[in-house]
C-alpha positions in Angstrom: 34.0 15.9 5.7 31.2 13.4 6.3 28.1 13.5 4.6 25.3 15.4 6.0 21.5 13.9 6.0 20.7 16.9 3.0 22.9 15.6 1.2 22.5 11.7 1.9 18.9 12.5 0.8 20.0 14.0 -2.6 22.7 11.1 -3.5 19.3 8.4 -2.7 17.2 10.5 -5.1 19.6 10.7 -7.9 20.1 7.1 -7.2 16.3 5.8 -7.1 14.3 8.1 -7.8 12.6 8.4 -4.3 12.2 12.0 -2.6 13.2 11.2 1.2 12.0 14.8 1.8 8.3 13.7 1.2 8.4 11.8 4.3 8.4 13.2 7.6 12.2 14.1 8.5 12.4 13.3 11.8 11.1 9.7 11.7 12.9 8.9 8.5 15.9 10.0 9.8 15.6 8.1 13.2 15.4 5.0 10.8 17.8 5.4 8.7 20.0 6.9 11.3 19.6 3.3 13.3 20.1 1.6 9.9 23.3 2.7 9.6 24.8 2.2 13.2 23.3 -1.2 13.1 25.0 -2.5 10.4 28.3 -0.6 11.6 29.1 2.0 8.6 30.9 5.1 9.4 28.2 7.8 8.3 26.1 8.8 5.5 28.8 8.7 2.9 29.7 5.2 3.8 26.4 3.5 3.8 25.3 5.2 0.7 29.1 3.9 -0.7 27.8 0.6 0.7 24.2 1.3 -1.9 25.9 1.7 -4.6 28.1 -1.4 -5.2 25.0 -3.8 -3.3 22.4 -4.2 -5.0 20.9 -6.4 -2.4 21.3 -4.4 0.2 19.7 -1.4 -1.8 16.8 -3.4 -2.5 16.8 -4.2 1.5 17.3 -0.4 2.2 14.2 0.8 0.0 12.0 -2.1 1.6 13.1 -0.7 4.3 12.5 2.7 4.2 9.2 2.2 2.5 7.8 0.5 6.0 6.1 -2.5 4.7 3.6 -3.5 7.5 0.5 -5.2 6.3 -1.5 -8.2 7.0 -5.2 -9.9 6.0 -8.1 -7.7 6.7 -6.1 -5.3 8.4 -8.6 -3.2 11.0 -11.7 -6.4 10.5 -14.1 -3.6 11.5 -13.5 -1.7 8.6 -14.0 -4.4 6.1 -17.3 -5.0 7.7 -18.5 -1.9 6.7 -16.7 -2.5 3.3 -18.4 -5.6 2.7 -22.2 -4.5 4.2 -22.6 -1.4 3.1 -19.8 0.1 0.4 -19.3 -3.0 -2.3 -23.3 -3.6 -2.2 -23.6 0.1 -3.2 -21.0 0.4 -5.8 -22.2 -3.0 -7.3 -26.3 -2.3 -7.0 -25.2 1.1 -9.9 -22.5 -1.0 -11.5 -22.0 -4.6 -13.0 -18.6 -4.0 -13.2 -16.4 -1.7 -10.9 -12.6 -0.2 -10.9 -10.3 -1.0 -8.1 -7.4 0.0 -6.8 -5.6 -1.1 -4.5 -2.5 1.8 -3.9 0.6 0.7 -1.9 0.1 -2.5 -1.7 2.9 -3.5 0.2 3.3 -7.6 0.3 -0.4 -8.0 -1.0 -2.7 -9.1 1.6 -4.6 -5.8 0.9 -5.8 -6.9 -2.0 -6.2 -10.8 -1.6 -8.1 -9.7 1.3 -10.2 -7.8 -1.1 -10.8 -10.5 -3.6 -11.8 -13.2 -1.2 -14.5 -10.5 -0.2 -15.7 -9.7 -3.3 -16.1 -13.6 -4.0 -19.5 -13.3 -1.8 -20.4 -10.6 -4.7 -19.2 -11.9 -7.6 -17.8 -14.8 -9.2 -13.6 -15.0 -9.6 -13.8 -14.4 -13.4 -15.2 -10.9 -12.9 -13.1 -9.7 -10.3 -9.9 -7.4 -11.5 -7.8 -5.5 -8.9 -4.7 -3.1 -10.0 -2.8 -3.2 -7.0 0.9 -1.0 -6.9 3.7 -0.6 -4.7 7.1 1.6 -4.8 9.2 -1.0 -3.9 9.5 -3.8 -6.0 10.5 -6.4 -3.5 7.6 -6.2 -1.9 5.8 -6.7 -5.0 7.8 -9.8 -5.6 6.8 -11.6 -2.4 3.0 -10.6 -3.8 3.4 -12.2 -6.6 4.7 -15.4 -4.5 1.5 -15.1 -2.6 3.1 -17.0 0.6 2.6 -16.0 4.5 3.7 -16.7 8.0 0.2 -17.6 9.9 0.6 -14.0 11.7 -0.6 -12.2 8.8 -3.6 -14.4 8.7 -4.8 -13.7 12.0 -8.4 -12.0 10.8 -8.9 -14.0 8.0 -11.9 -16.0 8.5 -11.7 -19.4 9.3 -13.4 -20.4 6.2 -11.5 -18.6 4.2 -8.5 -19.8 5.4 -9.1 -23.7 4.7 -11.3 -22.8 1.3 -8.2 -20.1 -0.4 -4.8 -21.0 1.9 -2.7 -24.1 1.4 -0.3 -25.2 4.2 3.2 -25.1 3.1 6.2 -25.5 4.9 5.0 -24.0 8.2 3.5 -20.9 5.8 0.3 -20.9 3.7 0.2 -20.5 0.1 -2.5 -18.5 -1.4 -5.0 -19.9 -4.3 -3.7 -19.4 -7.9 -7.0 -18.4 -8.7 -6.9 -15.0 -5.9 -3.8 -14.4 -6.9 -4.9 -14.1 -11.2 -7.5 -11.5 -9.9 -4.7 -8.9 -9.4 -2.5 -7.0 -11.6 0.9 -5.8 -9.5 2.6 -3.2 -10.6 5.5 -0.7 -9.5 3.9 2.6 -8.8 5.1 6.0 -6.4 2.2 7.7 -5.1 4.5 11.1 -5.3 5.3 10.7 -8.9 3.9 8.5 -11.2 0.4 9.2 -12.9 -2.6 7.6 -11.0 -5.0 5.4 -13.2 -8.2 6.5 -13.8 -12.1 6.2 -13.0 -12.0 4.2 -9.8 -14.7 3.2 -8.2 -12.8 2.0 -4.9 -9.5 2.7 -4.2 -8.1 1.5 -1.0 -4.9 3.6 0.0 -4.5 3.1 3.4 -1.5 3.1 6.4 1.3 5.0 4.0 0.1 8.9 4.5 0.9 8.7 7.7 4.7 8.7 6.8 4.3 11.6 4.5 4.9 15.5 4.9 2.1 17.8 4.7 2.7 18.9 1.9 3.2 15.6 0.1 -0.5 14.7 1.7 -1.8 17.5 -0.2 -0.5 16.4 -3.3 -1.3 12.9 -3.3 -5.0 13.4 -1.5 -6.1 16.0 -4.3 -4.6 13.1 -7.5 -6.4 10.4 -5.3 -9.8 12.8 -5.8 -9.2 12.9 -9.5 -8.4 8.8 -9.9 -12.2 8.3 -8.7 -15.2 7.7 -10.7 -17.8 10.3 -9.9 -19.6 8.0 -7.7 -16.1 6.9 -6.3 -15.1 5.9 -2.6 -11.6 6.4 -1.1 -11.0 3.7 1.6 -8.3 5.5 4.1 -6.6 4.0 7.0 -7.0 3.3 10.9 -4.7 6.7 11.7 -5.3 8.6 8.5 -8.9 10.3 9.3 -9.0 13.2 7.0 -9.1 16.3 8.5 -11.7 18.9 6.4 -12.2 16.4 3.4 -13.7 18.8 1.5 -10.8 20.9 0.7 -9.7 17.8 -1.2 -13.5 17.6 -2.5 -14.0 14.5 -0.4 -17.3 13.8 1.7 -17.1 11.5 5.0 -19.8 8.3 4.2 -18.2 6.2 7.2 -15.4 6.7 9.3 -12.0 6.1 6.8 -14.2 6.3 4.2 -14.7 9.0 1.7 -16.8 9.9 -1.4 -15.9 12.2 -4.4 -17.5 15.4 -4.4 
């Protein structure tokens, strides 16, 4: 008997570690569902056959499945407000502040967020943990090189003062790309660090159950500082905040209660 989708989902977390049931079922499975037919395997049993003795394609099925869409200053309008009016705040109580940049995706989140705080502070000062579940995402973070589409709201001096032309992409600054620490993290498992002043987690809740929301909103409450803002994306409004101890300062942005 072929596989059903239950039990594709249990054979992938025994195998990686990852949950599929966190994510909303219907979408996941329309994905992964297309996945398969696409690259012509005979079921669930198959492809996960297929996982197993590839481990290319498995790192191409978690990239995959962990939807990595990002580019620079994602949503400009919301940086605005993260320049003008949060990072002048934060930084007028502290010298030094805690960031964290949580599913990072291919890192243009938190480049983005270092060439901002350059108007603030000088390179040397500026540390950013920024962490992903898939690793091959990280990887291309760590390269630091983009196709000009991701580049689109970077400013244009920003562009010539921190890209280099290279082969059609652009190469990012060795010295952005020492202000950030990658590392592999799950938002549904792993501990989160600790006394954050900022942490940007935005675009990824959107693909996660209601349940998993829950979880992951009230660990993102205790990673802040008590003067801590959460920095939420363009979809991912939260409804009644407080139930998380959250308070609305700006739209997608929250403070610890």
């Amino acid at each position: 008997m072929k596989w059903t989708y239950e039990e594709f989902k249990r054979a992938v977390l025994e195998l990686t570690g990852i949950d599929l049931s966190n994510y909303k079922e219907k979408q996941m499975k329309r994905r992964i569902d297309s996945l398969i037919s696409r690259n012509g395997y005979d079921g669930y049993q198959a492809y996960y056959r297929a996982l197993v003795e590839d481990k290319e394609r498995l790192a191409r099925f978690l990239s995959y499945i962990t939807i990595n869409v990002s580019e620079f200053f994602r949503n400009p309008n919301q940086w605005a407000v993260l320049e003008k009016e949060i990072l002048p705040d934060l930084l007028k109580k502290y010298s030094s502040i805690n960031i964290w940049s949580a599913a990072c995706s291919t890192g243009e989140e938190p480049y983005s967020l270092v060439m901002l705080l350059t108007k603030f502070l000088p390179l040397e000062r500026i540390r950013i943990l920024a962490t992903d579940i898939d690793q091959e995402a990280l990887n291309k973070a760590r390269e630091g090189i983009y196709d000009a589409r991701s580049l689109q709201s970077v400013p244009r001096g920003l562009v010539d003062r921190y890209f280099k032309p290279l082969n059609g992409l652009f190469a990012i600054d060795p010295r952005i790309k020492a202000c950030v620490d990658f590392k592999r993290h799950d938002l549904l498992k792993d501990p989160f660090p600790e006394n954050c002043h900022l942490i940007l987690c935005r675009n990824v809740m959107i693909y996660f159950t209601e349940e998993a929301k829950v979880k992951v909103y009230e660990k993102l409450h205790d990673a802040l500082h008590p003067d801590g803002v959460l920095f939420v994306g363009s979809t991912e409004q939260i409804i009644i905040p407080q139930r998380y101890k959250l308070q609305p300062l700006k739209p997608f942005f929250y403070k610890r209660i």
